[in-house]
Every structure is written in structure tokens, then in C-alpha cells.
N, C-alpha and C positions, 0 to 999 in steps of 0.2 A: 424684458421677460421673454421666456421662448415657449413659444405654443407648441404641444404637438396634434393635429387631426386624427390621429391613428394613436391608439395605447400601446404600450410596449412596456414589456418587461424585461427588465437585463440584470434581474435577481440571480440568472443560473448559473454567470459567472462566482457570485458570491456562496452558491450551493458548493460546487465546483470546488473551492478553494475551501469552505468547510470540510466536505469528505476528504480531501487531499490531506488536510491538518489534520483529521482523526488518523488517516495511514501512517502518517510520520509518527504522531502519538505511538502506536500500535508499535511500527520500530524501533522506537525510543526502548519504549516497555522490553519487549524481546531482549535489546541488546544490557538494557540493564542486569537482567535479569541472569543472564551468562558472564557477566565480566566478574561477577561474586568466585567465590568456593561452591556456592549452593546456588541453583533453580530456583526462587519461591512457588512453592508448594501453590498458592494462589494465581500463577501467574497465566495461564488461562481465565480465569474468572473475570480477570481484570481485564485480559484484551478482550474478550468475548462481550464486555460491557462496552469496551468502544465501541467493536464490531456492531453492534446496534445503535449504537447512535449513527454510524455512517448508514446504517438502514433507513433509520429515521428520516435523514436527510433526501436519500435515494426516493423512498415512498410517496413526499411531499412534490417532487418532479412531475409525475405526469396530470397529477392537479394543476397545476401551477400551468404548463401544457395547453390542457385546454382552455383553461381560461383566457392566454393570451394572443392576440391577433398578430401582432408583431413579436418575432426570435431575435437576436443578436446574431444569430446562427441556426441552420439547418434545424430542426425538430428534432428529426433521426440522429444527426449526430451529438444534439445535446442529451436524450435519454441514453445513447450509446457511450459519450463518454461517463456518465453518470455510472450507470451500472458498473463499466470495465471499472474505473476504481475503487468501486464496492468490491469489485471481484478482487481486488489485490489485499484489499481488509478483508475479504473471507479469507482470503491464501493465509495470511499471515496466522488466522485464527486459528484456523486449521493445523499452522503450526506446533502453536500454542497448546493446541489438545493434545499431537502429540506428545508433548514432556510428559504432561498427566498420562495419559493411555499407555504409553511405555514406561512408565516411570524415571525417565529419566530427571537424572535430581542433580549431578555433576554435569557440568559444561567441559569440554575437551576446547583445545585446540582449533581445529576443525571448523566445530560449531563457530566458534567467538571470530573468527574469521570472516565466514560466513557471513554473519550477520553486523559484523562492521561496513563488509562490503553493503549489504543489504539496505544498513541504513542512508549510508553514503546514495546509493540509490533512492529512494525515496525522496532523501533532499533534493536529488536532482528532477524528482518528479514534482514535488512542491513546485519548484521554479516554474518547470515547464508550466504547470497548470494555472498558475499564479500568472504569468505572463498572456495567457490565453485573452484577459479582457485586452490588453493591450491592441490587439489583430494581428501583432507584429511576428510575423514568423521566424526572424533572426534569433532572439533568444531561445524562443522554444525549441526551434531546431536543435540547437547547442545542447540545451539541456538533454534534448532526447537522443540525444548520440550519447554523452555521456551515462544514460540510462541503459543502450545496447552495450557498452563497453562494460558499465559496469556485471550486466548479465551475465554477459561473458565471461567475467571472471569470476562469479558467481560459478557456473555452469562448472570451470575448470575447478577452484576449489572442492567444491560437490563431488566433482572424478576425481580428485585426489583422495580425498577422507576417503569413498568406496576401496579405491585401491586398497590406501594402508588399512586398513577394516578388515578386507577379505586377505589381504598378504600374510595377517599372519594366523588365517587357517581358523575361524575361530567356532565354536561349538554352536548349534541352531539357537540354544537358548540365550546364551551370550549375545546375538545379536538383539 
């Protein structure tokens, strides 16, 4: 049987790996939702219900925090990376309003593009985060190279749709 003298909590990896599975969620959502004819009309409601549960999880961290005497890792970096992927489920959300606020109800090209890349991303960020209990830097590394690459192409996309958008001249309202 193995004693420990010192308490320790190594629940934050399992936090961790809960908000990462709500992001994927969220991308999941998104990309469903453009590979139709149609937007669903709901499809903000639905990420923005994620988007709070990855709150959820976020808020119960610096409880959790004080209570414990022993980290797995750093303090600072465990609330740090807690929140950055909250921040990624806000982004996404944020997306998601705009379909609603713009009304955008047809997915293009572009978009669906986009957010294939995007979720492809995300998987690679599950990994990474997923491997994090590990301590093993090998995989993660891996994954998060392919999370810059996939940005990357992200980013490019993005300046493509702009281009063809603005190339052919289109009227303030149109946009």
C-alpha cells in the first residue's frame, strides 16, 4: 500500500482534459453545422451551452488551488493553461454569434474549409492536452507543431476568402 505524507491533488490534469473535450465539442458543433445547405438557426445556443460548461470547469480550478498543498505542476501554469482553453471555447463562441448577428444562414466554401482545418486543430490540441498527465514532452510537442501548422493554414485560408470577398468589389451591405 503506498502512503503519501503530503496531500496532493492531480485532478487538474482531469479538468484539463474535460475543457479540451468541451472545445473539440464546440468544433465538432461548428463544423457540423456548415457542411449542410443551411446554418442551424440554434447553432450559437448550442455552442454557448458548451461554452459554459468549459466555465464551469474553469471556475472550480482556483478552489481546487487553494485547497491543495501539493501541484503536479506549477500553480501559475495550471490556472494559465486552464483559462487559455477556455479562451479558445470563448473564440469559438464568439464565432458562433456571429452566424446569428450577421445572419449568416449559408456556409461558402471558404467558411467549410476553414473550420475543417479548425477542427483538425483542436484534435491536435486534445492530444496535446491529453498527453500533458503523461510529463512526456515528446508527444505534446508533436501535437503542438501540428496546431501552429495547422494555424497557419488557418490564417492563409482566412486571406484567401478576404481576397476573393473584396476582388469582386462587393457593396457595404453585402458584406
Amino acid at each position: 500500500m503506498k502512503f503519501n505524507l503530503v496531500p496532493k491533488n492531480d485532478k487538474y490534469f482531469e479538468d484539463f482534459n474535460q475543457i479540451i473535450d468541451i472545445v473539440r465539442r464546440i468544433a465538432r458543433e461548428l463544423l457540423q453545422a456548415v457542411e449542410g445547405d443551411r446554418i442551424p438557426a440554434d447553432i450559437w445556443r448550442r455552442v454557448k451551452s458548451l461554452e459554459r460548461e468549459a466555465d464551469g470547469v474553469v471556475k472550480r480550478i482556483p478552489t481546487r488551488l487553494e485547497q491543495s498543498f501539493i501541484t503536479p505542476i506549477e500553480r501559475e501554469d495550471i490556472h494559465l493553461l486552464a483559462v487559455t482553453i477556455d479562451d479558445v471555447a470563448d473564440s469559438l463562441c464568439s464565432m458562433a454569434s456571429r452566424f446569428e448577428t450577421f445572419e449568416i444562414e449559408t456556409p461558402n466554401d471558404d467558411l467549410r474549409a476553414m473550420l475543417r482545418a479548425l477542427d483538425q486543430m483542436c484534435e491536435q490540441m486534445v492530444i496535446a492536452v491529453h498527453e500533458l498527465r503523461t510529463l512526456d514532452a515528446g508527444p505534446v510537442r508533436e501535437a503542438t507543431a501540428k496546431v501552429d501548422t495547422l494555424e497557419e493554414t488557418i490564417d492563409e485560408l482566412y486571406r484567401l476568402a478576404c481576397k476573393r470577398l473584396f476582388h469582386r468589389r462587393p457593396e457595404a451591405y453585402d458584406l
